[in-house]
SEDOTOR-736944 format. One record per residue (C-alpha): residue number from 0; x, z, y. Coordinates in nm, 3 decimals. Layout:
REM SEDOTOR-736944
+-----+---------+---------+---------+
:   i :       X :       Z :       Y :
+-----+---------+---------+---------+
: NUM :       X :       Z :       Y :
...
+-----+---------+---------+---------+
REM end
This chain:
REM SEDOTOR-736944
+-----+---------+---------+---------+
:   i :       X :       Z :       Y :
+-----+---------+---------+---------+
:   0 :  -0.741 :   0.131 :  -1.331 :
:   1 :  -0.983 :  -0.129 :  -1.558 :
:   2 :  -0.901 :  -0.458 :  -1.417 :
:   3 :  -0.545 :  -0.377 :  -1.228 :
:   4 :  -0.233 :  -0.211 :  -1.225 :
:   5 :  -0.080 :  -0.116 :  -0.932 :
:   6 :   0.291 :  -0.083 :  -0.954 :
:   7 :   0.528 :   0.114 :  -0.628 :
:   8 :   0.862 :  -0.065 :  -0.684 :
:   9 :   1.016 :   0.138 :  -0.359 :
:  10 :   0.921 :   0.325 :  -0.027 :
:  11 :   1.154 :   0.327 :   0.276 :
:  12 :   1.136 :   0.463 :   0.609 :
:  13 :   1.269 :   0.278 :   0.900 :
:  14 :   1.277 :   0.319 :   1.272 :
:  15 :   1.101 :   0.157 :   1.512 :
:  16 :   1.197 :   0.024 :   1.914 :
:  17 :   0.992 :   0.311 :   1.965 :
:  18 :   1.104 :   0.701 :   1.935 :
:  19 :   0.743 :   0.819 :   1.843 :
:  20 :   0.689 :   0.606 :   1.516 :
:  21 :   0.865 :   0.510 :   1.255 :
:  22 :   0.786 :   0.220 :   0.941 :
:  23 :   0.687 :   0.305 :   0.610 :
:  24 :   0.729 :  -0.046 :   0.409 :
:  25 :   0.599 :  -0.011 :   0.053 :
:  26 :   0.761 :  -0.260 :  -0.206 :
:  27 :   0.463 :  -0.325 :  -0.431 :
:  28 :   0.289 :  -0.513 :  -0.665 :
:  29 :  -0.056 :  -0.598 :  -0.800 :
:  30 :  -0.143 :  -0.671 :  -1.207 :
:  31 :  -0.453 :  -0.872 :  -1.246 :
:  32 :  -0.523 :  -0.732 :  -1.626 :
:  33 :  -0.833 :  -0.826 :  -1.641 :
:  34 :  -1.021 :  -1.171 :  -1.704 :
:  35 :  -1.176 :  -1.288 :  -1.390 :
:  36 :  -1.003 :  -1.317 :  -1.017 :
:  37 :  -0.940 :  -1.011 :  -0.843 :
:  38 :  -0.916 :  -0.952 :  -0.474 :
:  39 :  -0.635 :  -0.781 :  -0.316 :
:  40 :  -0.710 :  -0.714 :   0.088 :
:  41 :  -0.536 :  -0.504 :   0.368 :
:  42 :  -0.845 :  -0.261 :   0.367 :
:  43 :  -0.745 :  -0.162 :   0.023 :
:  44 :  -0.432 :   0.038 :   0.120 :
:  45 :  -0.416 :   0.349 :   0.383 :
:  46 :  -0.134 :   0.578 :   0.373 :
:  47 :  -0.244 :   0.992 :   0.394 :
:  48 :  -0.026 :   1.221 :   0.592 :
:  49 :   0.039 :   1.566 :   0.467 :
:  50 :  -0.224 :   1.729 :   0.695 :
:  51 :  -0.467 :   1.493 :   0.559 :
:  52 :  -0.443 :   1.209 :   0.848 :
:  53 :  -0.493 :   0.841 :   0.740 :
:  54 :  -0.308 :   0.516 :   0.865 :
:  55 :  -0.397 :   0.218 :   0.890 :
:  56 :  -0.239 :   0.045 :   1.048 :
:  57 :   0.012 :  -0.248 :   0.888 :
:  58 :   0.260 :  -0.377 :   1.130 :
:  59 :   0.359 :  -0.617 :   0.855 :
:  60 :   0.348 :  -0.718 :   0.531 :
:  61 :   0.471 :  -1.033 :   0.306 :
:  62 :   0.228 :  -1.348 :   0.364 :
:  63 :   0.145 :  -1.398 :   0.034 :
:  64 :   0.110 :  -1.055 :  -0.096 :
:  65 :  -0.261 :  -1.026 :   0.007 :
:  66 :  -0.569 :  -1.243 :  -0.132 :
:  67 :  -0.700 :  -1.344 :  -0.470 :
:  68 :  -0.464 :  -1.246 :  -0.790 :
:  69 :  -0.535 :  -1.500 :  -1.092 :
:  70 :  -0.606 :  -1.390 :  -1.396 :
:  71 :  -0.300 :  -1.223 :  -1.559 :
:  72 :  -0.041 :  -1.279 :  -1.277 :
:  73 :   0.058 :  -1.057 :  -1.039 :
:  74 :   0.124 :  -1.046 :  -0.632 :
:  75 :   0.417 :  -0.872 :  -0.561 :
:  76 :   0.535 :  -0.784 :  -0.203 :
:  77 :   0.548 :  -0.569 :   0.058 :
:  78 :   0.376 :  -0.337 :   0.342 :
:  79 :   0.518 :  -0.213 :   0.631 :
:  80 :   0.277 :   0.047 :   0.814 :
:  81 :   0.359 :   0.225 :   1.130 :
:  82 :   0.312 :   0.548 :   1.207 :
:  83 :   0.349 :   0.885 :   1.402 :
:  84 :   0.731 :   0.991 :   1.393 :
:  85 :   0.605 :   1.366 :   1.299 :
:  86 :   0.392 :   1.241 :   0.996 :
:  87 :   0.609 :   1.016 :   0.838 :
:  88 :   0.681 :   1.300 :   0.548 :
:  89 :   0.449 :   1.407 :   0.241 :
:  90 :   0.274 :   1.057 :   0.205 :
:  91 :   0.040 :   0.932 :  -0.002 :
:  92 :  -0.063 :   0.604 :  -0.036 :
:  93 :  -0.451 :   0.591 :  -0.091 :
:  94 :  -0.555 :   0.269 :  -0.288 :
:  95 :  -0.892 :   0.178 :  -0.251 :
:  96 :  -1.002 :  -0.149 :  -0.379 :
:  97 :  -1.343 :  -0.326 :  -0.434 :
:  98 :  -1.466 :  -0.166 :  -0.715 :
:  99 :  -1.468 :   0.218 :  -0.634 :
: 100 :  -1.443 :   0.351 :  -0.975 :
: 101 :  -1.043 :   0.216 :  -0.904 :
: 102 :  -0.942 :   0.461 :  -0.667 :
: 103 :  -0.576 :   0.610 :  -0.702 :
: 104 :  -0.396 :   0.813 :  -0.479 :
: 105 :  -0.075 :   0.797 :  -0.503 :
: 106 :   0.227 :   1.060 :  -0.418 :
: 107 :   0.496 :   0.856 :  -0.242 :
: 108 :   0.836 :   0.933 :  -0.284 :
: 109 :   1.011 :   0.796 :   0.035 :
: 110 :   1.377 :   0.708 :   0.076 :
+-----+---------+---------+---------+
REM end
């Protein structure tokens, strides 16, 4: 990507309270390389199931992981999105920031 690097530090799976979904929290980080502000927003990050279903939904994530990234510095924490019990295998992460020419997807390997 041009004005960011994206780094995956560690995916885990957790249970929930309930049977039916589980947590996926992603241990991440964002590199501003470029020379202006970048943003970094919830919106940007959906997780792709192996039969091609997309989540959404973040049950949690670290306060200050999502915003504006100065130049050259980098927001680091983590995402915790919850999900169908029977999907929670074959993920991808799909990262899809403001400038659309930046769109990764990403093969998670989840622990």
């Amino acid at each position: 990507m041009g004005d960011r690097t994206l780094i995956i530090y560690k995916v885990s799976k957790q249970k929930s309270a309930n049977a039916n979904s589980t947590f996926v929290k992603l241990d991440l980080a964002i590199m501003n390389a470029s020379e202006k502000e970048i943003q970094n927003l919830p919106a940007f990050f959906q997780l792709i199931g192996l039969e091609g279903d997309i989540f959404s939904y973040q049950y949690n994530s670290t306060d200050t992981f999502y915003g504006s990234v100065a130049v050259h510095t980098t927001a680091t924490g983590s995402i915790v999105f919850q999900l169908p019990t029977a999907a929670a295998t074959g993920l991808n992460l799909l990262y899809r920031p403001e400038v659309a020419q930046e769109t990764v997807i990403v093969p998670l390997t989840v622990t």
